[in-house]
C-alpha positions as CSV (number, residue, x, y, z in Angstrom):
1,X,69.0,107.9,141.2
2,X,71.4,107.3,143.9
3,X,72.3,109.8,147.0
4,X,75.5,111.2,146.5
5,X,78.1,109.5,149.5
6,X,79.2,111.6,152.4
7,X,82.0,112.6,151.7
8,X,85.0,114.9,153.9
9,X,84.9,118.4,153.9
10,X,87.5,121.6,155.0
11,X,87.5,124.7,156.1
12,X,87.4,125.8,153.0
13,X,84.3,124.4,151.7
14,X,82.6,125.8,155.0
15,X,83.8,129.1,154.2
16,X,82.6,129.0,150.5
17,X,79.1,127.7,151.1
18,X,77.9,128.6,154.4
19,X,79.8,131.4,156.4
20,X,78.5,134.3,154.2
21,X,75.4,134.4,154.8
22,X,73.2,137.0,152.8
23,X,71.9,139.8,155.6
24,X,68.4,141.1,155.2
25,X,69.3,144.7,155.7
26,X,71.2,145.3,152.7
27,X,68.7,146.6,150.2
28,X,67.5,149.7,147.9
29,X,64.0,150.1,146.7
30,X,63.7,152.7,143.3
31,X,60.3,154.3,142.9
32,X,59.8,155.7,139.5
33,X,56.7,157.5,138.5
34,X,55.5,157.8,135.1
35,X,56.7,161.2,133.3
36,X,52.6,162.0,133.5
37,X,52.7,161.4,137.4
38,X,56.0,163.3,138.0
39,X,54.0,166.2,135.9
40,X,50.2,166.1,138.1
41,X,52.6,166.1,141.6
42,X,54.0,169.6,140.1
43,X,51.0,170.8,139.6
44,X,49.9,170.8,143.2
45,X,50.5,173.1,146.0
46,X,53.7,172.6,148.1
47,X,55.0,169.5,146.2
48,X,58.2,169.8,143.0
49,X,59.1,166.5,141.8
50,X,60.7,167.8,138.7
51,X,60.4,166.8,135.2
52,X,62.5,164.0,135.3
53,X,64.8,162.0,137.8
54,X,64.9,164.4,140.6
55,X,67.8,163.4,142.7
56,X,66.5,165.2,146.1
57,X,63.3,163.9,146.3
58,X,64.2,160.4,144.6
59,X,66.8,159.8,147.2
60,X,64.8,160.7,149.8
61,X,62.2,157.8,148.6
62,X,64.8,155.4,148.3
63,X,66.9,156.0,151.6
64,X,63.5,156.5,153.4
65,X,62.5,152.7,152.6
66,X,62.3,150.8,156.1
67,X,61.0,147.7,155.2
68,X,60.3,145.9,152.1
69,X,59.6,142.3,150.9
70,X,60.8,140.5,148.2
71,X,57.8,138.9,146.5
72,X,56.8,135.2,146.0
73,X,55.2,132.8,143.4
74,X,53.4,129.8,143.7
75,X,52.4,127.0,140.7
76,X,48.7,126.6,140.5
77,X,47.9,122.8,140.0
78,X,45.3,120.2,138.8
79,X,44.7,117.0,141.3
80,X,44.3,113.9,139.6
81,X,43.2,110.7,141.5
82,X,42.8,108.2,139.3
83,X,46.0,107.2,137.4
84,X,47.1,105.1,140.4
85,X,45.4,103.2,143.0
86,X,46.1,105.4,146.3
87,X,47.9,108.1,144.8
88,X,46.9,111.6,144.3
89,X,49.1,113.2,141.9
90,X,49.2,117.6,141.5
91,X,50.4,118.6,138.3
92,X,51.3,122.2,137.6
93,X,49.3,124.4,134.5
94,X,50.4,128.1,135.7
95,X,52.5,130.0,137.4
96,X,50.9,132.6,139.8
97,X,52.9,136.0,141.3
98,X,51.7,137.3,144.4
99,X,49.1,140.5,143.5
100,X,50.4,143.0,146.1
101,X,53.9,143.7,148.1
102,X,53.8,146.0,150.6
103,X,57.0,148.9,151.4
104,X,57.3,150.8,155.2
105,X,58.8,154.6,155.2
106,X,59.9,156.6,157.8
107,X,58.3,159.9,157.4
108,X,60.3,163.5,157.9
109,X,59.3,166.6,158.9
110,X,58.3,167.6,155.5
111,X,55.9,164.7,154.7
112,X,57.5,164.2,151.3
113,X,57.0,160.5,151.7
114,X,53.0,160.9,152.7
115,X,53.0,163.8,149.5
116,X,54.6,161.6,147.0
117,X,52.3,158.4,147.4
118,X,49.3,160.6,147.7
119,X,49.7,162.5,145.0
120,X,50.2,159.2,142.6
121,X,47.4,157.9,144.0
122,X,45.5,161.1,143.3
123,X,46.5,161.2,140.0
124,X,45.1,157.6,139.3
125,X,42.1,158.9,140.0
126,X,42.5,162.2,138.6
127,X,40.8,163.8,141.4
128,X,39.5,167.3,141.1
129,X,41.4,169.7,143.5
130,X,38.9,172.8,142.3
131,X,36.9,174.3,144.7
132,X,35.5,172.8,148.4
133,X,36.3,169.0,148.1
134,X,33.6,168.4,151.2
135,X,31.1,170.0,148.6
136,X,32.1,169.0,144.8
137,X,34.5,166.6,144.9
138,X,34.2,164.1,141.8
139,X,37.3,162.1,139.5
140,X,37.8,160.3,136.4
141,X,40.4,157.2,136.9
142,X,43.4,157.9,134.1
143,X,44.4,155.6,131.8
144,X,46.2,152.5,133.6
145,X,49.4,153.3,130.9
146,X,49.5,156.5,132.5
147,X,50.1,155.5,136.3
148,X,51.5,152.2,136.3
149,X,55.7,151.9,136.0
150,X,58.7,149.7,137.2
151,X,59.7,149.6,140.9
152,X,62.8,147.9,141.6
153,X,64.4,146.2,144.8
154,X,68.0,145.6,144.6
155,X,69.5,143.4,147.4
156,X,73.2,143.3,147.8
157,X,75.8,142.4,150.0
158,X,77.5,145.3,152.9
159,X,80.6,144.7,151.0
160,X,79.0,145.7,147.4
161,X,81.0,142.7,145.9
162,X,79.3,139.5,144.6
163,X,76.5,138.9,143.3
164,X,73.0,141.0,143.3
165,X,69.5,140.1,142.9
166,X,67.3,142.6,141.2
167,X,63.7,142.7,141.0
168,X,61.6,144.4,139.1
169,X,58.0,145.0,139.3
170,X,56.1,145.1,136.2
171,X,53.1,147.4,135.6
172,X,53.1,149.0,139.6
173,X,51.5,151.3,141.1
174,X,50.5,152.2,144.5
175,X,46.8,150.4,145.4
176,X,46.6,151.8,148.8
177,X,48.0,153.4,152.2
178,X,47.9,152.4,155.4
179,X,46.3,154.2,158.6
180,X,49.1,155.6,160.4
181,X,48.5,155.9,164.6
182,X,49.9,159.1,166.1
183,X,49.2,159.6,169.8
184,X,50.0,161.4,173.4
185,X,52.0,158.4,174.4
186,X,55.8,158.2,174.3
187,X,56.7,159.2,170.7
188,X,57.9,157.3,167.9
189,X,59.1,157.4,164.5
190,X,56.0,158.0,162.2
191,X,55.9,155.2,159.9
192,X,54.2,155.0,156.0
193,X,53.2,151.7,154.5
194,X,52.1,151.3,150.9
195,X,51.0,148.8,149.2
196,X,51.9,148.6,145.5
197,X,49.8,146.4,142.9
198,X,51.8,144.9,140.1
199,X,51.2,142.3,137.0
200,X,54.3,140.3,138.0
201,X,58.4,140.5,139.0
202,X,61.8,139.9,136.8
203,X,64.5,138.4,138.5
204,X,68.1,139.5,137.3
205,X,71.2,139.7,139.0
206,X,75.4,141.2,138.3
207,X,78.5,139.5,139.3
């Protein structure tokens, strides 16, 4: 197969192809808990999530989202030396997702953020809250149909025209929480990362 020939271009084409590009802070992240999540984080002290789509608390989630990263996929592959003389040849037999992505939150003064992630997370493990937890503290991990949903990350354009990309996680749920520092020296924004778990992502996008 031939190259294709240089051939002249205009303003125009530059304008069409390269002089939008797409700008990395233009994004919404959607957190969704199952309905049996939503229903354990009303059950404990100082935290209402509501029975369904709570628009105070959901928001909060979503708008609270620092940093996120759109996942990745790589094509597992067999090496074959033998079919020619000096050549070692890779063919592809499956398709594997990245296991984890990983999503930063500034935290307010009302540590709904650090409440809503540790409350799934204590559901998945249905940890007992009776009594002294230092004393008798014991769990029974939920069913996995129970705790793991769909999180989505939408990235768009600042002028909302276009098109988007949507992806959607498949069976997430949040595997774990990073240490967060605080200290004497000069303050900073307190910051929440957590890491989901999901089976694999759905790309779709709208014109």
């Amino acid at each position: 197969m031939a190259t294709p020939k240089p051939r002249a271009r205009n303003v125009a084409d530059l304008k069409a192809n390269i002089l939008r590009p797409s700008l990395t802070s233009t994004y919404e992240c959607h957190f969704n808990p199952p309905p049996a999540v939503r229903s354990w984080m009303n059950s404990r002290r100082g935290f209402d999530l509501g029975s369904g789509y709570n628009y105070t608390v959901d928001e909060k989630v979503t708008l609270s989202c620092r940093e996120a990263a759109l996942p990745g996929s790589s094509l597992a592959t067999h090496t074959l030396d033998n079919d020619h003389t000096g050549v070692t040849e890779r063919h592809a037999y499956r398709r594997q997702y990245d296991t984890t992505s990983s999503f930063t939150f500034y935290v307010d003064e009302k540590y709904d953020i650090i409440h809503f992630f540790e409350n799934w997370i204590s559901f998945i493990v249905n940890e007992d809250g009776s009594g002294d937890a230092r004393d008798n503290y014991n769990y029974r991990v939920n069913f996995p149909n129970e705790y793991k949903s769909e999180i989505f990350i939408r990235k768009f354009e600042r002028d909302y025209k276009g098109r988007d990309l949507q992806y959607k996680f498949v069976n997430a749920y949040p595997i774990s929480i990073n240490q967060m520092q605080v200290s004497y020296d000069a303050s900073q924004i307190l910051l929440c990362t957590v890491n989901f778990n999901f089976s694999r992502y759905i790309i779709s996008g709208e014109r």
